[in-house]
C-alpha positions as CSV (number, residue, x, y, z in Angstrom):
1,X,62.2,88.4,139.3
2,X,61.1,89.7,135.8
3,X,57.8,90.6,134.6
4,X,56.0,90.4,131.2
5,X,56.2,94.0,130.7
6,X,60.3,94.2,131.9
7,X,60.9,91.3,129.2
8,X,59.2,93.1,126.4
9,X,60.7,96.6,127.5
10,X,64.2,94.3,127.4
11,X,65.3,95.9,130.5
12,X,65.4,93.3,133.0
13,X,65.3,94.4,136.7
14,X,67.3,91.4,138.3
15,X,69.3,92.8,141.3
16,X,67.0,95.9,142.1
17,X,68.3,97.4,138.8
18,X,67.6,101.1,138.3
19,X,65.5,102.5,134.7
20,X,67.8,104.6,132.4
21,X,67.5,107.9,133.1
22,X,67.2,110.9,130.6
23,X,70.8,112.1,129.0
24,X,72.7,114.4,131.6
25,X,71.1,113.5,135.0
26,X,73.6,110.4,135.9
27,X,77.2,109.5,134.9
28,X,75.7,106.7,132.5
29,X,72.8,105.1,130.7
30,X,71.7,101.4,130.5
31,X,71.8,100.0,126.7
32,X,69.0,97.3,127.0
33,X,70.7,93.9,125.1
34,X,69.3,90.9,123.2
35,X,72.7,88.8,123.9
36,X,75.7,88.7,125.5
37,X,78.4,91.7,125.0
38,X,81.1,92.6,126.1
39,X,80.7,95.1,129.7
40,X,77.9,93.5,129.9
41,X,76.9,93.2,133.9
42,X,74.1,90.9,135.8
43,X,71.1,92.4,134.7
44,X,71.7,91.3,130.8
45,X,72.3,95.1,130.2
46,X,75.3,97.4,128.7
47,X,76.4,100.6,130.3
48,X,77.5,103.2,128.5
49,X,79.1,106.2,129.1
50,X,77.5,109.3,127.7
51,X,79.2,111.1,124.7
52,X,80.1,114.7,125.5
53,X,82.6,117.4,123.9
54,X,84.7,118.7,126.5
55,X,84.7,122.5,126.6
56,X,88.2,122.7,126.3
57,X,90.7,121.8,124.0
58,X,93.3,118.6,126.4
59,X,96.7,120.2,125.8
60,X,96.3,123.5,124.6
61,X,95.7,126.6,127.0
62,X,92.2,127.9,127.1
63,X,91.6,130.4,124.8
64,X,93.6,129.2,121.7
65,X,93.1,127.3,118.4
66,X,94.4,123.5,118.2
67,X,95.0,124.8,114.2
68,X,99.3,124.9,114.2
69,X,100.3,128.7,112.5
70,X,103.3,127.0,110.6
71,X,101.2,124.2,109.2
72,X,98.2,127.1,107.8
73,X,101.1,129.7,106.8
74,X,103.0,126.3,104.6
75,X,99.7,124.9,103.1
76,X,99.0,128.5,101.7
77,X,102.0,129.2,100.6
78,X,102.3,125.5,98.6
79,X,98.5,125.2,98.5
80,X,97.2,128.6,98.6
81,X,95.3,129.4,95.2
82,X,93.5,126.9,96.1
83,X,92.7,127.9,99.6
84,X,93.8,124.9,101.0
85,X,95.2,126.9,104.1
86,X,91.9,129.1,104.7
87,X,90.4,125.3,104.5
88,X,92.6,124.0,107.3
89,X,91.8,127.3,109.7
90,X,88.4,127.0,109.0
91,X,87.9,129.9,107.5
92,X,86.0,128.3,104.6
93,X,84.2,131.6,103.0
94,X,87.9,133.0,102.3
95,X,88.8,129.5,101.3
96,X,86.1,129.4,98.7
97,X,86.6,133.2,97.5
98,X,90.4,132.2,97.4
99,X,89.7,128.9,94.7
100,X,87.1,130.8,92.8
101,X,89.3,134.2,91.7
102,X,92.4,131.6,91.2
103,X,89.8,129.5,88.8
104,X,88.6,133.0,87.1
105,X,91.6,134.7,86.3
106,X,93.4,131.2,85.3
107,X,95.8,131.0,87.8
108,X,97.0,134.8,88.7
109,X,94.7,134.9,91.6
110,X,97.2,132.1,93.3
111,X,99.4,135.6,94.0
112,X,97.0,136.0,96.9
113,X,97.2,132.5,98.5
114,X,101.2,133.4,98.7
115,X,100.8,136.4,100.4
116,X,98.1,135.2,102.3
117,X,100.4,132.7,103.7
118,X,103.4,134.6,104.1
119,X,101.2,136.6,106.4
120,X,100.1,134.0,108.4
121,X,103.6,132.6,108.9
122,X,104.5,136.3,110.5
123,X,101.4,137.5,111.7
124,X,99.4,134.5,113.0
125,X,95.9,134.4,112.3
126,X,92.8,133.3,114.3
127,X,91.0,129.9,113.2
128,X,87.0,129.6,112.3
129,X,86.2,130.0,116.0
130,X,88.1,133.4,116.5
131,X,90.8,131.7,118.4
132,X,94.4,132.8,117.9
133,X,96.4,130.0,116.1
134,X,98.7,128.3,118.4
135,X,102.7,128.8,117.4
């Protein structure tokens, strides 16, 4: 049974339905609805999972970038006067530095992007985070 207040709240309690709770204290949240969606249950209301970045990267060990070496070490190397490869690492202060001296001395400064990514092809490199790159 449904009160004036549930029906203006839209949260209907049919079925001894619970209130949402705030984010992080249960597994989900009830989405109050006006009509019928899909996963929609009895009580004329949605539930949603809650959103969440996992603090670890699926598929990659713990402690290292999802950023490929060979992919930042070829993008500077074609790319690199531009800083496209700085760019991709997320390193975007080098990346930046990197376009503006290649802008300013009319190309020369590409020299730089080269070696840059030379060195990242042999050496590795760590991604914005300070994670080493993965191989």
């Amino acid at each position: 049974m449904t009160t004036d207040a549930d029906e203006v709240s839209g949260v209907a309690s049919a079925g001894g339905g619970t209130p949402p709770q705030p984010s992080g204290q249960c597994s989900s949240i009830i989405v109050p609805l006006v009509g019928y969606r899909c996963g929609q249950d009895e009580s004329r209301s949605l539930r949603c999972r809650l959103m969440t970045t996992p603090p670890y990267q699926p598929g990659y060990p713990a402690g290292v970038s999802d950023k490929s070496k060979v992919i930042a070490g070829v993008l500077q190397i074609l790319l690199g006067g531009f800083g496209v490869g700085r760019f991709y690492m997320g390193d975007t202060k080098t990346g930046v530095i990197q376009l503006v001296v290649t802008l300013v001395t009319c190309g020369l400064g590409s020299i730089w992007g080269l070696i840059d990514g030379i060195l990242i092809l042999v050496n590795g490199g760590v991604d914005g985070q300070g994670r080493p790159l993965r191989d």
